[in-house]
Structures are given as C-alpha cells and as structure tokens.
C-alpha positions in Angstrom: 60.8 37.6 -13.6 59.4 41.0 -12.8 58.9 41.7 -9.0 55.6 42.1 -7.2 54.8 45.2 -6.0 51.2 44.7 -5.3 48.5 42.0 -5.1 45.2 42.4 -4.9 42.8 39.9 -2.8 39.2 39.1 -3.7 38.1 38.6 -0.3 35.4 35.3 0.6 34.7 32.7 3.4 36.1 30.1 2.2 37.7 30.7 -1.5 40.1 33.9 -2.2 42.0 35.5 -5.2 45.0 37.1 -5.9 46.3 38.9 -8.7 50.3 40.1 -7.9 51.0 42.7 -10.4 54.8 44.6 -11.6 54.9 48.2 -10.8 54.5 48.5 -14.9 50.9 46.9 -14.1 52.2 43.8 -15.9 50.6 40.0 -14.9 53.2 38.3 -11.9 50.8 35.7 -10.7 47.3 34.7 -10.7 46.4 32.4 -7.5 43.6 30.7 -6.1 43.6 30.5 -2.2 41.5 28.2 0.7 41.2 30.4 3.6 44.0 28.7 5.5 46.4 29.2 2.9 46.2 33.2 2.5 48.6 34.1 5.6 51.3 31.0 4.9 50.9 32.7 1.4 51.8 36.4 1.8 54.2 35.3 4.7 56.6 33.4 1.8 55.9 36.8 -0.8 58.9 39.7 -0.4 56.8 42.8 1.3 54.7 44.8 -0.9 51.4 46.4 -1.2 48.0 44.5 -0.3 45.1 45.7 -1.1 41.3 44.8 -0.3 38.1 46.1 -0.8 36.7 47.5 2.4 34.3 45.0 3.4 33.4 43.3 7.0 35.8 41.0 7.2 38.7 43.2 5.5 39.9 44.8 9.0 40.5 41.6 10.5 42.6 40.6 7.6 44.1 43.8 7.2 45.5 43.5 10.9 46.7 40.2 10.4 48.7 40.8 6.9 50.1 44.1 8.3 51.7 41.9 11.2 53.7 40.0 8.5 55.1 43.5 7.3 52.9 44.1 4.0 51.4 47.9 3.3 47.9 47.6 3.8 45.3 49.5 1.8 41.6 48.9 1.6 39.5 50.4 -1.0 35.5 51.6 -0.7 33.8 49.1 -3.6 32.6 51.7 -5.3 35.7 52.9 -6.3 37.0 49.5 -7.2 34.1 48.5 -10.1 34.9 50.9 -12.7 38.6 48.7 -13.2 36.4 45.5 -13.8 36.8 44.7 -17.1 34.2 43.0 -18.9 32.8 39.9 -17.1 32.1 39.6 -13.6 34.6 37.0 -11.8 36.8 36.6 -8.6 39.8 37.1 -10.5 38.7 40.1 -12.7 37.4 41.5 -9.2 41.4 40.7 -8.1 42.7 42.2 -10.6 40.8 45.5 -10.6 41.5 46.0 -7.1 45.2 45.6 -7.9 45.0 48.3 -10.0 42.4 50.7 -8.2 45.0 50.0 -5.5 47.8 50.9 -7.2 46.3 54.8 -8.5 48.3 57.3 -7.0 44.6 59.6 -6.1 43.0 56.8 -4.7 41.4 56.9 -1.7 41.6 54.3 0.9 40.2 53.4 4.4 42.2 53.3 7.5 42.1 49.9 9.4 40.5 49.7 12.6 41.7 48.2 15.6 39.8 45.7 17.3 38.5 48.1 20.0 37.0 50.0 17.5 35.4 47.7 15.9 34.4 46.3 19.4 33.0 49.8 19.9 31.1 49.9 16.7 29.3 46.4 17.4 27.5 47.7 20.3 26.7 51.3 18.9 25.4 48.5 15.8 23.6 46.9 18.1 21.7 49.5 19.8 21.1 51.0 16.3 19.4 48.0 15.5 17.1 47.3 18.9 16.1 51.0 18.1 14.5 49.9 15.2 12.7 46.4 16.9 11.3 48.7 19.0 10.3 51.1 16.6 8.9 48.3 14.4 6.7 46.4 17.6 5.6 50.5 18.7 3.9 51.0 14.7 2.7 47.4 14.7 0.9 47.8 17.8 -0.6 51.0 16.5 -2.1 49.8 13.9 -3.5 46.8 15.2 -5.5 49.1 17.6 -6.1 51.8 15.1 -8.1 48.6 13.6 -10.0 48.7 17.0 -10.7 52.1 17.8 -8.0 53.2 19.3 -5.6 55.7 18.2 -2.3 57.5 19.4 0.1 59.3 18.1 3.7 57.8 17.0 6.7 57.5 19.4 7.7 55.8 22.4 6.4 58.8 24.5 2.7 57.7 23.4 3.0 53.7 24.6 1.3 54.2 28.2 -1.6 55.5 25.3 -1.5 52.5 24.1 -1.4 50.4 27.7 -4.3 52.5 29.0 -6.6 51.9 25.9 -6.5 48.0 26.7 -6.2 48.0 30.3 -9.6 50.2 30.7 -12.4 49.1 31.5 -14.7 51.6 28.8 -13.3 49.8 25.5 -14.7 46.9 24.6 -11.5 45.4 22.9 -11.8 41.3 22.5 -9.6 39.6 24.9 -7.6 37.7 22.0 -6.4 41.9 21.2 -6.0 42.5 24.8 -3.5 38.8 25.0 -1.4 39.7 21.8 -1.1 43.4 22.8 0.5 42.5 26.1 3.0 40.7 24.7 4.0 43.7 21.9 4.2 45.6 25.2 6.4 42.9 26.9 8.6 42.7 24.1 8.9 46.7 24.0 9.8 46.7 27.8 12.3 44.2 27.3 14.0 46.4 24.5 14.0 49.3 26.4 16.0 47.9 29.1 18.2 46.4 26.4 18.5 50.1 24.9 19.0 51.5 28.5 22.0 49.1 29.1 23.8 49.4 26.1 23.2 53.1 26.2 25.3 52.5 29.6 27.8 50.9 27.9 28.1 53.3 25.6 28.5 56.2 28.1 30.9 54.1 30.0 33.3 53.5 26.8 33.3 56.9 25.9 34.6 58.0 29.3 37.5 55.7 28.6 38.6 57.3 25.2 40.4 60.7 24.9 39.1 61.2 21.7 35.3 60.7 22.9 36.2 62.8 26.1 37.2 65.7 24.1 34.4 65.4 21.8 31.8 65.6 24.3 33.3 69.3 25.5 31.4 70.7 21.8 27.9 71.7 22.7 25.6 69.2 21.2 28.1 66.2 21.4 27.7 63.6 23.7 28.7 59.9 24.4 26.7 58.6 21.6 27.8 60.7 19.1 31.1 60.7 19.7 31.3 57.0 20.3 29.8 56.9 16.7 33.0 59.2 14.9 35.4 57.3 17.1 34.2 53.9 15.6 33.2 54.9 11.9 35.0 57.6 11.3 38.6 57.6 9.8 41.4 60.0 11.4 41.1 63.4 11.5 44.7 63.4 10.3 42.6 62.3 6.7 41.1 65.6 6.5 42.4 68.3 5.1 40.0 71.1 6.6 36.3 71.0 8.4 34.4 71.0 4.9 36.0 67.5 4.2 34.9 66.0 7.0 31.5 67.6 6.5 31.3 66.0 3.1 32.5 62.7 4.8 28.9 63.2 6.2 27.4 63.8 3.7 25.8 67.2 4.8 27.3 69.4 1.8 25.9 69.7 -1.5 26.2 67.0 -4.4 27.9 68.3 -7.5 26.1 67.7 -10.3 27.7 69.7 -13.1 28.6 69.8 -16.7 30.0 71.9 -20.2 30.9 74.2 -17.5 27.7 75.1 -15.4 28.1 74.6 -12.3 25.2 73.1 -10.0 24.1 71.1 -6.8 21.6 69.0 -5.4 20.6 67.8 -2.1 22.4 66.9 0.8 23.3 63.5 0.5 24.0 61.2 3.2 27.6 59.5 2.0 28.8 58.2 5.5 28.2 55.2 7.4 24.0 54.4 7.4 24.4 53.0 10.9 26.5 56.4 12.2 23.3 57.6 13.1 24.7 60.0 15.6 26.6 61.3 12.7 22.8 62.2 11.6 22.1 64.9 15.0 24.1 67.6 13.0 22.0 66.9 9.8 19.8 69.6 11.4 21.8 72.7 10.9 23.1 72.8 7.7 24.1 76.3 7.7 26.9 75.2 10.6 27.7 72.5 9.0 31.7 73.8 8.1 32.1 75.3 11.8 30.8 71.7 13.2 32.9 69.6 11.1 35.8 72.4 12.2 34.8 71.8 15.7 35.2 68.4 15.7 38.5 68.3 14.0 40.1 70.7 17.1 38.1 68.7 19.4 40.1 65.4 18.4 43.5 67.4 18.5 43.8 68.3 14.7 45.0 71.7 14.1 46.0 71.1 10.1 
C-alpha cells in the first residue's frame, strides 16, 4: 500500500472530507469525517502534509493538527478551484485541495496564532460599527432632506443635523423630531463603542514589537499597524517591498497577451476589512518605498 504523503480536508461544521494521496498523486484513501472524529483521525495517520483551504475556521484547525506533528498548509480558494474536476462535491473539493497542495509554486497562507486573530476580531469589529454609524448618519440625512433640511455627509456635519430638529424656526412634525432622536442616540452610542475599541486598539499595539516599530514610519499609526500585524503574513514571505505592495493590491493588474504587454487599474487584492491597509492607497507613486518601509520597519532586511 502506497504511503500517504498528503490529505487534503474539505472543511464544514459538522461533516468533513479527506482525500490522502501517494506522492505519485495516486488515490490512498477517501474518508468521510463527524467533527469529533478529524483529530483522533490524523492523530492514528504517520505525519505528512495537511492541507486546507484558508477559510475562518481553518486557523483553528490548522493549530490544532500542527500540535499532533503534521505540516500544515492552507491554500487561498481561488487557487484551489481550477483542480476541481468536473462536478461540484466535498470529496472532489478534497481532492483538488490535495493536489493544489501538493504543487511545488503554490502559494500558501501562514497560520495565525490566536492573539492575532484576537487582534483581528476587534479591528473587525470596529470596521464594522464604522459602517452602523455610517449607515444611521445617511439614513438620517435623507429622512430630513425629505423635510427641508440638508447637510453635508460625514460625522463632522451631525450637530447639523441635531440643530435642524432641536430649533425652534423648522416646523418639522414631532413624529420626525421622536424617530430622529433616537438615530442620534444610536449614533452616540456607536461613537463611544468606536472610541473604546479605538483604545483598545492603541493599547494592543503598544504591546507588540512589530506594531511599535511600525508606528516610527511617518503616516503609520496604531490602527494601521494593528491591521498588517493581524492580516498580514510575515514579512519573511516577501521577497522585496513591491511584493508586499502587490499583497495590497496598490500595483498595477497585468492584463497581457501574444506578447503585448499591458495594465489596468489598481486592484485591491488584500484583506477587504484591512482598511488601514487602504490609508496608503493615496500615494501610488510611493507605493514601492512604503511597502519597503514597512518591511525594515518589522525587522526584514532580505
């Protein structure tokens, strides 16, 4: 019987898949899994290669399946479809990340530990109260522009807002007045939320030497660097500034073919919710001498 060198996982809540694979690619096993049975499973296989597609709960396992000695490797989705052969299934999704896992140029994502993902959940979190309070600001906007009573956008323009129901000259019904208090309650309440968290967030990234030496580059501070110490992998990854850059996303997409050569717009290709990542969108002509920056910054001199 031909020995496993790697099995690919086809990660769920409840139900999983694993294909173990020969290092000629050949079929070992094919094995349907309960949740509870995954770790007693790999614990009983000699150590090989596991491999995962990078999703939210794949870090948790990852941790967990290194601690029984197996070589960890996740793999980015998108790179993992173009092995599914034919029909959509768990076990055809198994098996292609077997063998997207066993390519010698693929590229994987490093595990994170649980502080950083600990650190991620409350930049995630603030991310996302940004956004209520965005949302409640244009709601409450336009259900006064319906009145009369315009401002401009952004939080800076809310006591606007306040003033045009509080005075006395508008004759706004009291039903608007009612229901606009409580948009403005429920901002209030997010911007303390934001406030604190944002205290966290400075707090944490006191704590980190990484985020510490970040925030000595002009134009970095705590949240940004909070957000490359929790989405970003090691520097170690990068070979020079301009791949870290295109980690961004803030160099040009190839788009070439039959030998001419051509580009289109930047392209955001990093973590969505990195929006700190997103404050050096803004100067795309330093976009190599940032990214450089930031590699020195966290100690990499490669």
């Amino acid at each position: 019987m031909n020995k496993v060198t790697i099995i690919g996982i086809d990660l769920a809540k409840r139900v999983f898949h694993a294909h173990g694979a020969a290092a000629d690619g050949s079929v070992v096993f094919r094995k349907r899994l309960t949740r509870a049975q995954v770790l007693p499973f790999l614990a009983g296989r000699p150590r090989c290669v596991v491999a995962m597609e990078a999703c939210a709960s794949a870090h948790e396992w990852g941790r967990a399946i290194q601690e029984l000695g197996h070589d960890v490797r996740l793999i980015p989705p998108t790179y993992v479809k173009p092995y599914v052969k034919r029909q959509k299934n768990d076990m055809a999704d198994a098996e292609a990340i077997a063998e997207a896992g066993s390519r010698p140029t693929m590229r994987f994502v490093a595990v994170k530990t649980e502080e950083q993902q600990a650190r991620s959940m409350v930049f995630r979190t603030r991310d996302l109260l940004v956004r209520q309070r965005t949302q409640s600001i244009n709601a409450l906007r336009g259900h006064l522009a319906e009145h009369g009573v315009v401002a401009p956008q952004g939080p800076a323009h809310l006591k606007t807002l306040a003033a045009a129901m509080d005075g006395a000259g508008r004759s706004l019904p009291q039903l608007v007045r009612d229901v606009g208090g409580i948009y403005l309650e429920q901002i209030e309440q997010l911007n303390r939320r934001i406030a604190d968290l944002e205290k966290v967030l400075r707090r944490e990234a006191q704590f980190g030497t990484e985020t510490r030496r970040l925030q000595t580059m002009p134009g970095i501070g705590p949240i940004t660097a909070m957000a490359v110490e929790a989405f970003a992998p090691p520097m170690a990854t990068f070979k020079r500034g301009r791949d870290f850059a295109a980690w961004l996303g803030l160099v040009p997409v190839q788009h070439s073919t039959g030998g001419n050569s051509g580009s289109v717009e930047r392209r955001k290709w990093g973590s969505e919710t990195s929006a700190g990542f997103s404050l050096l969108a803004p100067w795309p002509s330093s976009n190599g001498r940032l990214a450089a920056g930031l590699k020195r910054a966290l100690g990499f001199t490669g």
